[in-house]
C-alpha positions, 0 to 999 in steps of 0.5 A, a space after each residue: 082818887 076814886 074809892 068804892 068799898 063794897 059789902 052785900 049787905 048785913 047790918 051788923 058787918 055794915 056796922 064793923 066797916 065803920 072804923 076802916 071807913 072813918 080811917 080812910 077818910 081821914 087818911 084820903 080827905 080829899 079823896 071821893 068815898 062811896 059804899 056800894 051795898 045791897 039795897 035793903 042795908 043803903 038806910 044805916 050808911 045814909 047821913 055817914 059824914 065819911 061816905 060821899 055817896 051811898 049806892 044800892 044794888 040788887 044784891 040777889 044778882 050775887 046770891 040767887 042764882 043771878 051770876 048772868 047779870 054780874 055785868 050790871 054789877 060791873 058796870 057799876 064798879 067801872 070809873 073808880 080807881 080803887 075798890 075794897 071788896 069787903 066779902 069774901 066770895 071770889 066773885 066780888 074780885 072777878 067783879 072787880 076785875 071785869 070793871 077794870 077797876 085798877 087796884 083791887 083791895 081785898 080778902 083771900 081765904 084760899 090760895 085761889 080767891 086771891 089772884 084777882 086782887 092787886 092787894 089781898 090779906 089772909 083771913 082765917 076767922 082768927 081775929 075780930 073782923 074790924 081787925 080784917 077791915 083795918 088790915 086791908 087799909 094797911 095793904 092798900 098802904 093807908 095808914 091805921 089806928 089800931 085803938 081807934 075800932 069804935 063803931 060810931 
């Protein structure tokens, strides 16, 4: 199985995907983990014993005023099997989609952003966010420890 988690980008969020991503693994040994993220956040993942491969992308094409060239995103995203879109824009589960990617894990903060996704969780900024990153394993059907949130 091919897997893609996929986050913009800034540090300190990075950082809080780092239980999910250790929990994927040991949940997926087998299975070929890579991070796609913007470019200027590539260095913290690099050396993660849980990720097969870092990737970068122009993470402006999301944010500046580039929506023409989210097709170069996609193309990015096609030949994985699952992605874990890690923000909570609509645009990361319309990205998604485009690539054809076949099960789509993630956020949906109102009744639309969620229609993309094969699998989505409510968020609300209730809970702390490792907590949001553990519950989109649990809806993609992995198994989750709860205590186990370091960030190492």
């Amino acid at each position: 199985m091919k897997i893609l988690l996929w986050k913009i980008g800034a540090l300190g969020d990075i950082l809080m995907t780092t239980p999910m991503v250790r929990q994927l693994r040991r949940a997926l040994p087998g299975a070929s983990i890579d991070y796609l993220t913007g470019h200027r956040c590539t260095a913290i993942l690099a050396g993660n014993p849980c990720i097969d491969r870092v990737r970068g992308f122009d993470e402006s094409i999301l944010y500046a005023g580039q929506a023409r060239r989210a097709f170069e995103v996609a193309a990015m995203l096609r030949g994985y099997d699952c992605v874990f879109t890690l923000d909570k824009h609509w645009i990361f589960p319309l990205i998604a989609r485009m690539a054809r990617v076949p099960m789509r894990v993630g956020f949906q903060r109102r009744l639309h952003e969620g229609v993309l996704l094969t699998h989505r969780i409510r968020y609300a900024r209730l809970r702390h966010e490792i907590d949001y990153y553990l519950d989109l394993l649990e809806a993609a059907g992995q198994p989750v420890d709860r205590d186990d949130v370091a960030m190492t």
